[in-house]
C-alpha positions as CSV (number, residue, x, y, z in Angstrom):
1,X,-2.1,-3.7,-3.0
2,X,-3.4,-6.8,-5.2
3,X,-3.7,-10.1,-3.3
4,X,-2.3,-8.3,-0.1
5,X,1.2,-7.6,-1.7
6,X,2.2,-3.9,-2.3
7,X,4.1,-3.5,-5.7
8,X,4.7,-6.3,-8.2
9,X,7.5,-3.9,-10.1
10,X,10.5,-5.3,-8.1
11,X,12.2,-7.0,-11.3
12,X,12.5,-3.9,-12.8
13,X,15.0,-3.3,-9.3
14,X,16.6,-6.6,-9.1
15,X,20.4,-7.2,-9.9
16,X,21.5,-11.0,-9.6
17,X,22.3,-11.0,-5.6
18,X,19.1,-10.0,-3.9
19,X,16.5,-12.4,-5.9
20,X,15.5,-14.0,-3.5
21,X,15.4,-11.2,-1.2
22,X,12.9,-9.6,-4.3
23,X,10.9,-13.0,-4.5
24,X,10.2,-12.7,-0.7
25,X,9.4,-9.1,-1.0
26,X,6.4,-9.9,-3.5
27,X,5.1,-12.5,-1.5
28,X,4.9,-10.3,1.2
29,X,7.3,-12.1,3.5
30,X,8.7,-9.1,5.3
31,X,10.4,-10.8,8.1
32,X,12.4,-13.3,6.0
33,X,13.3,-10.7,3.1
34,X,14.7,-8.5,5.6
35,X,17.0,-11.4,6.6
36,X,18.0,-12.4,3.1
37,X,18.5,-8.6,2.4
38,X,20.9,-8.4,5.5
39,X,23.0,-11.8,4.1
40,X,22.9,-10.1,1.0
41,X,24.7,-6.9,2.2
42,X,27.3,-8.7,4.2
43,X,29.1,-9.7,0.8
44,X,27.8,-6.6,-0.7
45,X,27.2,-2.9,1.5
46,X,26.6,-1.2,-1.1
47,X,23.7,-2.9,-2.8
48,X,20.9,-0.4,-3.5
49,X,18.5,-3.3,-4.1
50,X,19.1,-4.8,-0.5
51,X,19.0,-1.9,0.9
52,X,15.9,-0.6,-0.2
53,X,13.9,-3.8,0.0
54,X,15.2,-4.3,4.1
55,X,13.8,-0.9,4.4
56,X,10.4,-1.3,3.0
57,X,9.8,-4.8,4.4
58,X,10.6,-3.1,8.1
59,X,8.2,-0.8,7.9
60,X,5.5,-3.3,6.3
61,X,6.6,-5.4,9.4
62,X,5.0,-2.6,10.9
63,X,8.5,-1.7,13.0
64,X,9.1,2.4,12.7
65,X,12.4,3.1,13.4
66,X,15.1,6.1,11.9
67,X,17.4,3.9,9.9
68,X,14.6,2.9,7.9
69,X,13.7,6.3,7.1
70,X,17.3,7.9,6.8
71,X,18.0,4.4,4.0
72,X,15.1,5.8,2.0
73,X,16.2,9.2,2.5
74,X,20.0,8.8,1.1
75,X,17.9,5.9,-1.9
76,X,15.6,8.7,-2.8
77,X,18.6,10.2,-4.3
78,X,20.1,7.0,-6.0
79,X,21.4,7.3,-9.6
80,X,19.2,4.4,-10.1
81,X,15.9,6.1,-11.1
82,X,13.3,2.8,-9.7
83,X,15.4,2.9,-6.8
84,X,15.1,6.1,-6.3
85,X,11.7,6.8,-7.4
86,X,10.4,4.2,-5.4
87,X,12.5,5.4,-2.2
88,X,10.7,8.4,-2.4
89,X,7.5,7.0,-2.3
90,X,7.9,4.9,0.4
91,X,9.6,7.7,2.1
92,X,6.6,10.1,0.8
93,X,4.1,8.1,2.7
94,X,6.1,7.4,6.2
95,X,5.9,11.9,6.4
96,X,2.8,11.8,5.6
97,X,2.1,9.6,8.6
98,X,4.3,12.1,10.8
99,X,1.6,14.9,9.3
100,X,4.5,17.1,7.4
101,X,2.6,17.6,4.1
102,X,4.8,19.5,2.3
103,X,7.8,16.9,2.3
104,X,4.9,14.2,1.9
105,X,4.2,16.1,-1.6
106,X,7.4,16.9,-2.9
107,X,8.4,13.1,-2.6
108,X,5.1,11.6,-3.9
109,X,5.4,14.4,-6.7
110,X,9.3,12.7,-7.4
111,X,7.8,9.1,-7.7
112,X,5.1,10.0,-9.7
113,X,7.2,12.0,-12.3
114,X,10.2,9.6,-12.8
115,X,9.4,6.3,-12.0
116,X,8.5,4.0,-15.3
117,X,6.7,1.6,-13.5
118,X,2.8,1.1,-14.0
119,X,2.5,-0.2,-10.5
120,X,4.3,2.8,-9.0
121,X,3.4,5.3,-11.3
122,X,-0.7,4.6,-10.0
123,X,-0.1,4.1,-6.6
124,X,2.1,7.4,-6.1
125,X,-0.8,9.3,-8.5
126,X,-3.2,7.8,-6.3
127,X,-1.8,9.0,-3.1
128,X,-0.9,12.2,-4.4
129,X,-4.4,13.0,-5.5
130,X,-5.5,12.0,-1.6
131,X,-2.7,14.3,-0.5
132,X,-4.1,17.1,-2.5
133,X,-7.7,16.3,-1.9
134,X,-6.7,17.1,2.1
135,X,-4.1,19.8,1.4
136,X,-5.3,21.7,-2.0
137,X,-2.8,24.5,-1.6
138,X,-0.1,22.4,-2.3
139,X,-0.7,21.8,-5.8
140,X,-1.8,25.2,-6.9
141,X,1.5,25.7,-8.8
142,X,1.9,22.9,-10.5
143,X,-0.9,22.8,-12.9
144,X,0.4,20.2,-15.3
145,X,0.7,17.2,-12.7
146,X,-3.3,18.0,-11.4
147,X,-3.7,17.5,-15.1
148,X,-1.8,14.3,-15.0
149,X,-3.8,13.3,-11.8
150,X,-7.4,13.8,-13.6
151,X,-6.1,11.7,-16.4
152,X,-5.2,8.6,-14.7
153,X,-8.4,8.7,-12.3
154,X,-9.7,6.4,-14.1
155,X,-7.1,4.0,-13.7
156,X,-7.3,3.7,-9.8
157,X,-9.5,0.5,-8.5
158,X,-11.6,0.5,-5.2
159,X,-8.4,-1.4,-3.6
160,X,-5.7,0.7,-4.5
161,X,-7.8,3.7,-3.7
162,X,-8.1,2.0,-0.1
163,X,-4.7,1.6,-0.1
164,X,-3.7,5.1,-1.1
165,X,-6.1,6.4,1.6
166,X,-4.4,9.1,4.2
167,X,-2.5,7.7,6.5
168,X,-3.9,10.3,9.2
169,X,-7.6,10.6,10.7
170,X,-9.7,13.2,10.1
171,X,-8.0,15.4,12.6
172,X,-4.6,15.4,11.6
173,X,-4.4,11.8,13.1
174,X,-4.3,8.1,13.3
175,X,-7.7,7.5,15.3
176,X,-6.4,5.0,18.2
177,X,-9.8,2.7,17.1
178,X,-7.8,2.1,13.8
179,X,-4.9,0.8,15.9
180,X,-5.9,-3.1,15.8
181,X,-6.7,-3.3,11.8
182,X,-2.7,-2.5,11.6
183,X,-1.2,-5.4,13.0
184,X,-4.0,-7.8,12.7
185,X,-3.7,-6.9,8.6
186,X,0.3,-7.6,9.4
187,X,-0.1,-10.7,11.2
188,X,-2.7,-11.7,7.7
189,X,-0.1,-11.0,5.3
190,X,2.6,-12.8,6.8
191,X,0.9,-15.7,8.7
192,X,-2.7,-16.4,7.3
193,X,-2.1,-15.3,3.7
194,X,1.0,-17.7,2.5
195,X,-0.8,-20.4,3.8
196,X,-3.9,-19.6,1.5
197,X,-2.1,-18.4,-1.7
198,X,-4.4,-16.5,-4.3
199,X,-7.6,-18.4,-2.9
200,X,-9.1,-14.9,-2.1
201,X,-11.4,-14.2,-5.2
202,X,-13.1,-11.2,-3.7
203,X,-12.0,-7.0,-4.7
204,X,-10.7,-6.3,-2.8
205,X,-8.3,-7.9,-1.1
206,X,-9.7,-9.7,2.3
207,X,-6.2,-7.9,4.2
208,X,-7.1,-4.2,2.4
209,X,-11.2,-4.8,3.3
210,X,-10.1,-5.4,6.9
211,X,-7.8,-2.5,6.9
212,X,-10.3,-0.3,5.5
213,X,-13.1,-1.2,7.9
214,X,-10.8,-0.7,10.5
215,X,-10.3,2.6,9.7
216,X,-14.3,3.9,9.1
217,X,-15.6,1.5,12.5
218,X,-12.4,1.1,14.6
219,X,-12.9,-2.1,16.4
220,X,-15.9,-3.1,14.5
221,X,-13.5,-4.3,11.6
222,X,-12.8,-7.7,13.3
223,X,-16.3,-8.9,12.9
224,X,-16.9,-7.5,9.4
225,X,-13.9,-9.4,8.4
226,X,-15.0,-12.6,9.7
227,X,-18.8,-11.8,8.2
228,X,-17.3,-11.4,4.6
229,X,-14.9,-14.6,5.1
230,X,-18.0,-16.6,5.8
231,X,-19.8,-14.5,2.9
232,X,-17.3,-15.2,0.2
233,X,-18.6,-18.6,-0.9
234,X,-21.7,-17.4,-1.4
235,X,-20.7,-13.9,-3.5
236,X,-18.5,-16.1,-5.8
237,X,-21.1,-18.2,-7.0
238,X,-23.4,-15.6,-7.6
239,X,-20.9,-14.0,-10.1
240,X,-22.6,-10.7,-10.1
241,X,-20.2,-7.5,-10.2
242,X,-17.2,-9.3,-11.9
243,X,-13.8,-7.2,-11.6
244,X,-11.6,-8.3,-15.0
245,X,-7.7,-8.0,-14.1
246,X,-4.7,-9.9,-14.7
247,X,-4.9,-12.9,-13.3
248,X,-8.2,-14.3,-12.6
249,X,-12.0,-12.9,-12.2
250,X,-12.6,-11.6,-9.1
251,X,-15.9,-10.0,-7.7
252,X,-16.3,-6.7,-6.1
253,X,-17.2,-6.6,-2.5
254,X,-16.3,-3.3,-0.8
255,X,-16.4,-1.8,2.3
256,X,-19.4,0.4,1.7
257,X,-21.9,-2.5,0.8
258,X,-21.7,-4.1,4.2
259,X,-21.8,-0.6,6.7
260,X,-25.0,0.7,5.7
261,X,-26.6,-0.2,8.9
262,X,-23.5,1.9,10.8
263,X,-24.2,4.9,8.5
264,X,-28.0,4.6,9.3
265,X,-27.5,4.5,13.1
266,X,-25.3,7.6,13.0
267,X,-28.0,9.4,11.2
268,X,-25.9,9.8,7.5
């Protein structure tokens, strides 16, 4: 998810035309990659690349509309196997949100399978594995990728497990509480985050904590995200629970170690 930016596998995608377009897409800069994906396919329609990356970035702009979907649709069967793996993921994850399972599956299941991608191959295991966790019948006959599942488990960190939650409630829905966290987290990434480059030094991300506690406590989320911004000093220079990854140390500060006093009011 991290540092706030979905995938870090674009270069495996890019041709020479839309670099840019890719450099944006990383940096989580949906509004302006779309733009450079759109100059980009005014010299060249056809550009898979382009294509894919103005799709994606509209929908992280938080923007649903059909052409998005029907360009990952017709990329999910691109000769191009990242292109098309990574099509169907997104793609996987916007009929997921529309509650149709079973296409949710079959296109998480195609990601997961082809793609040769570290970044993608977790994050469409991870989602899958929440997919099946909700819908268990869907995976009874297919025993060889719930093997495949249970052997990467213990690849998937606290934040990309946050990000590969369900993108329903617990009744087959969005709760309308979670609304805010959406475009607040969009407004983060695109305004707030940029400005503040990789200062965040908290697991995980402050843009996947405020999504997350958006989700459990609806409105709530707003203040728990300003409690941890103020906290963060003071977690760092403790140093305790250190998370090792590629770049450098970060310290593990989840959701579930600040709600404790909203699980013990609701009697849990």
């Amino acid at each position: 998810m991290l540092p706030g930016i979905l995938f870090f596998f674009t270069p495996l995608l890019c041709s020479a035309g839309p670099d840019l377009a890719a450099d944006l897409f990383e940096e989580g800069r949906w509004t302006e990659c779309s733009r450079e994906c759109r100059r980009v396919l005014l010299s060249d329609p056809a550009d898979e690349t382009a294509r894919l990356l103005q799709a994606v970035s509209s929908l992280r702009s938080g923007r649903t509309n059909e052409w998005a979907g029907d360009t990952l649709a017709a990329l999910s069967r691109s000769r191009r196997p990242e292109v098309r793996a990574m099509a169907a993921y997104e793609l996987g994850r916007v009929v997921w949100a529309k509650n149709d399972a079973g296409a949710a599956f079959d296109l998480l299941r195609k990601a997961f399978l082809e793609t040769r991608s570290q970044p993608l191959f977790l994050r469409s295991g991870c989602s899958l594995h929440t997919l099946l966790r909700d819908f268990p019948t869907l995976g009874k006959n297919d025993p060889s990728v719930l093997q495949s599942l249970e052997t990467c488990r213990p690849l998937w960190t606290l934040e990309l497990r946050e990000e590969c939650a369900s993108p329903l409630g617990p009744q087959g829905r969005e709760p309308w509480v979670a609304t805010p966290g959406r475009w607040v987290v969009t407004f983060y990434r695109n305004q707030i985050a940029p400005a503040i480059g990789a200062r965040c030094s908290l697991e995980p991300s402050c843009s996947v904590y405020f999504l997350a506690a958006s989700r459990k406590h609806g409105l709530l989320g707003l203040p728990m995200l300003a409690d941890r911004l103020v906290r963060e000093p003071s977690v760092v220079a403790e140093g305790r629970h250190p998370v090792q990854g590629d770049g450098p140390t970060r310290f593990a500060d989840p959701v579930s170690d600040h709600d404790a006093w909203f699980r013990a009011e609701g009697g849990e």
